[in-house]
N, C-alpha and C positions, 0 to 999 in steps of 0.2 A: 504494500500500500504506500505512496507515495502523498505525503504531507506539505502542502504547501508551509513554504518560512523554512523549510530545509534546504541542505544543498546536498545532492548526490551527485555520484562518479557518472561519467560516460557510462561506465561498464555496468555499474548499478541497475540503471537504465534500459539497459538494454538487456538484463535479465529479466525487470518486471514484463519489458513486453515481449520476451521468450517465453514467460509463465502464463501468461495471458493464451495465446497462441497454441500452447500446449493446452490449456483449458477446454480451449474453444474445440479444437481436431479431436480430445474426448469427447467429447459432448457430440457434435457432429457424427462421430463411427458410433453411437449408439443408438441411432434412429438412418430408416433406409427408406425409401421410397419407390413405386415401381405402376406400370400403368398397362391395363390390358383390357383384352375389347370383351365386353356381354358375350353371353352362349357360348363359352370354350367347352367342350368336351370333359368328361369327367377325367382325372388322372393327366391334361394337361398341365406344363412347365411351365408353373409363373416365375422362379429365378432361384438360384444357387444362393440360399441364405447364408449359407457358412464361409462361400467364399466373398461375397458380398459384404459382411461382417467381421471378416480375417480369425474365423475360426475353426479350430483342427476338428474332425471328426469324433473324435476321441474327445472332448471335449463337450461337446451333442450329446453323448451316451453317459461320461461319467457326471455330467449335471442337470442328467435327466428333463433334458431341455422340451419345450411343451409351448404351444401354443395357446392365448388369450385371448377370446373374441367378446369378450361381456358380456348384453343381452342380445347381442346381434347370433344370426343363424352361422353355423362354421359351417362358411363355403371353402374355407381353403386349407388345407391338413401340413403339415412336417412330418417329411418321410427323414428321419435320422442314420439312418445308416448309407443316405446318399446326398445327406447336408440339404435339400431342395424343401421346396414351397408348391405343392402341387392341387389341384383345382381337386375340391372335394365334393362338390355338389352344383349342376348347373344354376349359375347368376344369372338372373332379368334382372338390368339395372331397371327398368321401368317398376317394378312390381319392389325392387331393394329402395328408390330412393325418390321415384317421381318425376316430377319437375327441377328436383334441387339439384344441381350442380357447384363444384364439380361431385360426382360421387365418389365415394371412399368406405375400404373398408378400414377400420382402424386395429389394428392387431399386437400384441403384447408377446414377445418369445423370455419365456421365466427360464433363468440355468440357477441351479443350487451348486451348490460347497465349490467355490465363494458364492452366493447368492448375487443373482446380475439381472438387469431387467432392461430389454433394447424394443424399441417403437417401432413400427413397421405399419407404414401407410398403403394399400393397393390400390392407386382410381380405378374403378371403372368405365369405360370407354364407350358409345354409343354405337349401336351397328342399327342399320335399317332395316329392322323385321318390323314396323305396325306400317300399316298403309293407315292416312288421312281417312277419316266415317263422321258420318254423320246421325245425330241421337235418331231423326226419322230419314225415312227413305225420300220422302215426297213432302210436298208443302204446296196448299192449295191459299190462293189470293182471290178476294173479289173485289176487283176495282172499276169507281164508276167510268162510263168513256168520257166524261166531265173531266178528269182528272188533268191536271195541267200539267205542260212538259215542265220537266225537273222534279218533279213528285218522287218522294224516297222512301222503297219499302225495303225492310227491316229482313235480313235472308239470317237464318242460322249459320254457325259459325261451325267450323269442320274439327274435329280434336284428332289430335296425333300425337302417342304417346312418345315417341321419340323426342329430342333433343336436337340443336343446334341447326347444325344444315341437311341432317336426316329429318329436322320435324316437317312442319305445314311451315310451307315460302309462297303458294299465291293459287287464284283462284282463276276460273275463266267462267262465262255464262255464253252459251251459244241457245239460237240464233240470236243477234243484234237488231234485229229489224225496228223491235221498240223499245227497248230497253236493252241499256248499258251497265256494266258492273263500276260498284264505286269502292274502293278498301282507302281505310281509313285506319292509322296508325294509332293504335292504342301506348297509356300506362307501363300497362302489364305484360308487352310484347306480343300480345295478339292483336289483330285486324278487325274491325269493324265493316262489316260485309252490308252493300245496299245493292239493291236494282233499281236505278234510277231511268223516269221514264222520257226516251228523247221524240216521240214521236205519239200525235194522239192517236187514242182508239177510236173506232170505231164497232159499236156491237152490230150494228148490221152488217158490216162485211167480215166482220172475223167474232165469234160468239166467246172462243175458249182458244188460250195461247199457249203452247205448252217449250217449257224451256228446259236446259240443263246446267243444272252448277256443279261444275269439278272441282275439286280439293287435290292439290299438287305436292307432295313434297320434293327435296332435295340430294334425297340418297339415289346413288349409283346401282339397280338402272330406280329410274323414279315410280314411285307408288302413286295411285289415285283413289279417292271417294266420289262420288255422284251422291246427287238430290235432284229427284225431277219439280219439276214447280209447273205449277198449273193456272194458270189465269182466266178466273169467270170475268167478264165484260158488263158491269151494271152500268147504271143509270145513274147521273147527276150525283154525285158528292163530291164537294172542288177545295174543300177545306179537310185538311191531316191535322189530326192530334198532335199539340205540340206539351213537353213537358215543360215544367217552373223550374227546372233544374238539368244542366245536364249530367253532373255529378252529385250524388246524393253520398254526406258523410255523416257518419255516427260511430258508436261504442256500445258494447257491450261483453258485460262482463264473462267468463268462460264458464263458470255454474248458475246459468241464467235458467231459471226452468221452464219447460214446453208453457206455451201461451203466452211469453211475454211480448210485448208489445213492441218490434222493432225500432221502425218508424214507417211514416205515413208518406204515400208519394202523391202527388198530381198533376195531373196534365188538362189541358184547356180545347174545346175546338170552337169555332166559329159559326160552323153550322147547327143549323136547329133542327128541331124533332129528334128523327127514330138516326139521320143521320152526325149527330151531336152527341151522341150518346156514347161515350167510351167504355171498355172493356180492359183490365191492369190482366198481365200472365208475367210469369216467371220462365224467361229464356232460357238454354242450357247454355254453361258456362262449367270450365274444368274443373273446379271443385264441388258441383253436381250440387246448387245450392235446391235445387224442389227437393232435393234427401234431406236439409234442413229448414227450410223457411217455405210460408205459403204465402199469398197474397189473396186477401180480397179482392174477387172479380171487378167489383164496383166502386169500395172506397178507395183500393189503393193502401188499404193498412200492411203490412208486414210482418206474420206472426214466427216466432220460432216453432221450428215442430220436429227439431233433433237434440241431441245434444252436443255443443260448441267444446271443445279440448286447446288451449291457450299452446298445448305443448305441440298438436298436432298440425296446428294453421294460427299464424300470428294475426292475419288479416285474410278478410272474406271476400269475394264479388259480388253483386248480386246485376244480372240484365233483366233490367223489366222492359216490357213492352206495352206501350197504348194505343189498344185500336177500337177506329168507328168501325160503325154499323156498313161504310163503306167500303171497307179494306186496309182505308190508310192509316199509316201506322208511323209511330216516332220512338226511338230508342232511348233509354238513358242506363243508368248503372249507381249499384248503390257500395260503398265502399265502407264496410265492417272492420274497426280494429279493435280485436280482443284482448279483451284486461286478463291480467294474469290473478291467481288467488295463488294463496300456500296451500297445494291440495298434495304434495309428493313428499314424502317424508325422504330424507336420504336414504339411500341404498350403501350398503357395508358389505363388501365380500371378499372374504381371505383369500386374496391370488396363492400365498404359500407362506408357510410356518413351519419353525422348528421345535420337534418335541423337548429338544433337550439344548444347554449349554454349559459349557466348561467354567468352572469357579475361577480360573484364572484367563478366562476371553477378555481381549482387550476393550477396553472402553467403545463404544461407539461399533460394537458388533450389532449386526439386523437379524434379527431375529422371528420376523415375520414383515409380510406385504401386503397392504391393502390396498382394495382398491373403491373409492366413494362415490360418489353420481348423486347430483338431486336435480329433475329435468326442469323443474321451475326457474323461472328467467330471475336477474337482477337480485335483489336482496335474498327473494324467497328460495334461490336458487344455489345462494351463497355458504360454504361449510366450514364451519370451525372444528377440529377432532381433539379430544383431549383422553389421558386413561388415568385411575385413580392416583391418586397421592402417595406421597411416602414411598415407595418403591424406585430402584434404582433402575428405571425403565424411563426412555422418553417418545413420544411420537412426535413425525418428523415429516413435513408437507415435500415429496422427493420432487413431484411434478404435480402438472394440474390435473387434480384427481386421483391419484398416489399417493400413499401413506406408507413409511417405512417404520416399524415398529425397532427401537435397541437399547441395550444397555446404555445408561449414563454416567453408572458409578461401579468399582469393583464388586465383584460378587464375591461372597463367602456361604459356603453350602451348609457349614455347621452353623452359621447364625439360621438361614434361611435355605431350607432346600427348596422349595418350589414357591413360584408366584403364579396367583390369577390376576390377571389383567385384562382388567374392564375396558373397552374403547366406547367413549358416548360421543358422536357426532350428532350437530342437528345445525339446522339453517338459520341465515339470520330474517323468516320472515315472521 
């Protein structure tokens, strides 16, 4: 450690940042990294851990070396007698992680006597197995031939579970004869998909239009979804539902019970009677919000009707739609962020422990390994670990989420042969 108001050597110097250096290249050779694509085959070579890590084989077997996965599913095994890291059960990164990138499996390799603990991250890599779908096959419009050019109706949005340049990149509508497609650049990296109309109707010469929407993605060769769309030709309605908002935000908390009261939407139209008359639905969107929230047809209120997990989705979507009795229709979206509660108590589970130690171990011997979790955010997610008093034991924060159990003070067997030692972790919420 170097004190300002001192004066040191050259060479001084130049050993703190030899020690430094030396720190760092530890630390660094105990965590590896390594990246491989979805769907490998079972008993495929993810990588040579022993040589990766500069360790003898012989070394694997006499520290009973073993693999970590937590609560996650062990997709990937340690074969010890060939030092590797080989694929233990087929990975869908779509079904392992979602939408969240990058994905990662997080892995823990435990050696005993000396007791050693090295990190090991695997991303997984996206390959292009989902073709772009849509929630219905077909979608039927009634619009009046009143309707005026530029008129914007509301198309469903295409889902595809892949990622990146293998997900949904673009749409087409064929025929163009009267209607043009419109994609509109969302928030959340999806498109806002319209038919916008460039040419009027006429229901005496054409009664019913029938179209096709393709969903494109960008994997090698590219995948497709269809939705055919269907167009009834009415009469006179020349005014579209506009909403009071195009972004609707709120909160609500993650132990909300069925029936609470979201919030309320509205939308406005200009024409009167039967064709003024609006109708609210809940679009699909990827986190499948009609599995949690309803709307009233008519007020527009927003009821919950699942139950919300703070840990599961930070924040929600909601697409609503308002349509007349015409057809026409206006889009908006409603933007849910969930409050977090203290509902997870920490998790404690002994990676490895020693039955036994020597009366004469040195100070600062580890004697057991934990490891902690509480999936609550921010405070309520935060751990302090302590073990009882009086005992020549300390616990010791090794990494985030690791606990190293060891001696602090000499041990003597004929004062004390054996201790219990209590670990009470809990959060700060």
């Amino acid at each position: 450690r170097v004190t300002s108001g001192h004066a040191y050597s050259k060479r001084g110097l130049q050993d703190v940042v030899g020690f430094k250096q030396f720190i760092r290249k530890q630390l660094a050779s105990r965590q590896v990294g390594y990246s491989i694509p979805e769907e490998m085959e079972k008993g495929s070579l993810v990588c040579n851990i022993a040589q990766d890590l500069g360790l003898d084989f012989k070394r694997l077997k006499s520290g009973k070396a073993r693999l970590y996965s937590g609560d996650s599913a062990e997709y990937i095994e340690l074969n010890r007698e060939r030092g590797v890291l080989l694929i233990k059960d087929r990975i869908d990164r779509e079904a392992l992680c979602g939408d969240t990138t990058p994905c990662a499996l997080h892995l823990q390799m435990i050696l005993e006597n000396p007791m050693e603990l090295f990190r090991i991250t695997v991303e997984i890599t996206d390959i292009n197995d989902n073709a772009p779908s849509f929630a219905s096959s077909e979608k039927r419009f009634e619009i009046s031939e009143s309707a005026i050019v530029g008129s914007k109706f509301v198309l469903e949005k295409a889902l595809d579970a892949d990622i990146g340049v293998n997900g949904l990149q673009s749409y087409s509508l064929k025929p163009t004869n009267n209607f043009a497609l419109k994609l509109e650049n969302e928030a959340d990296g999806s498109k806002k998909v319209e038919m916008v109309l460039q040419k009027p109707l006429d229901r005496e010469k054409e009664r019913e239009i029938s179209l096709l929407l393709t969903a494109v993605d960008g994997g090698q060769p590219r995948m497709t979804g269809t939705m055919q769309i269907t167009v009834h030709v009415l009469d006179i309605n020349d005014n579209a539902p506009v909403f009071t908002k195009s972004v609707y935000k709120t909160t609500l908390m993650e132990n909300s019970p069925r029936g609470t009261s979201v919030i309320t939407v509205s939308a406005s139209d200009k024409d009167e009677g039967s064709n003024g008359d609006i109708l609210y639905s809940i679009t699909s969107s990827r986190q499948r919000s009609s599995d949690l929230f309803q709307i009233d047809r008519k007020s527009g209120e927003v009821i919950l009707t699942g139950e919300i997990d703070y840990e599961k989705a930070k924040l929600l979507q909601i697409d609503v739609e308002a349509t007349d009795n015409g057809g026409l229709s206006d889009s908006s979206k409603i933007i849910i962020d969930i409050t977090d509660v203290n509902d997870n108590r920490p998790q404690i589970k002994i990676l490895s422990k020693s039955e036994s130690v020597l009366e004469d171990a040195p100070e600062n011997t580890v004697t057991a390994m934990l490891s902690v979790n509480d999936p609550d955010s921010e405070k309520n997610g935060q751990v302090q670990c302590s073990i009882n008093e009086e005992i020549p034991f300390k616990i010791k924060n090794t990494m985030n989420g690791f606990y190293s159990l060891g001696t602090e003070l000499p041990l003597d067997r004929e004062m004390a042969p054996q201790f219990n030692i209590t670990v009470t972790c809990s959060d700060e919420g």
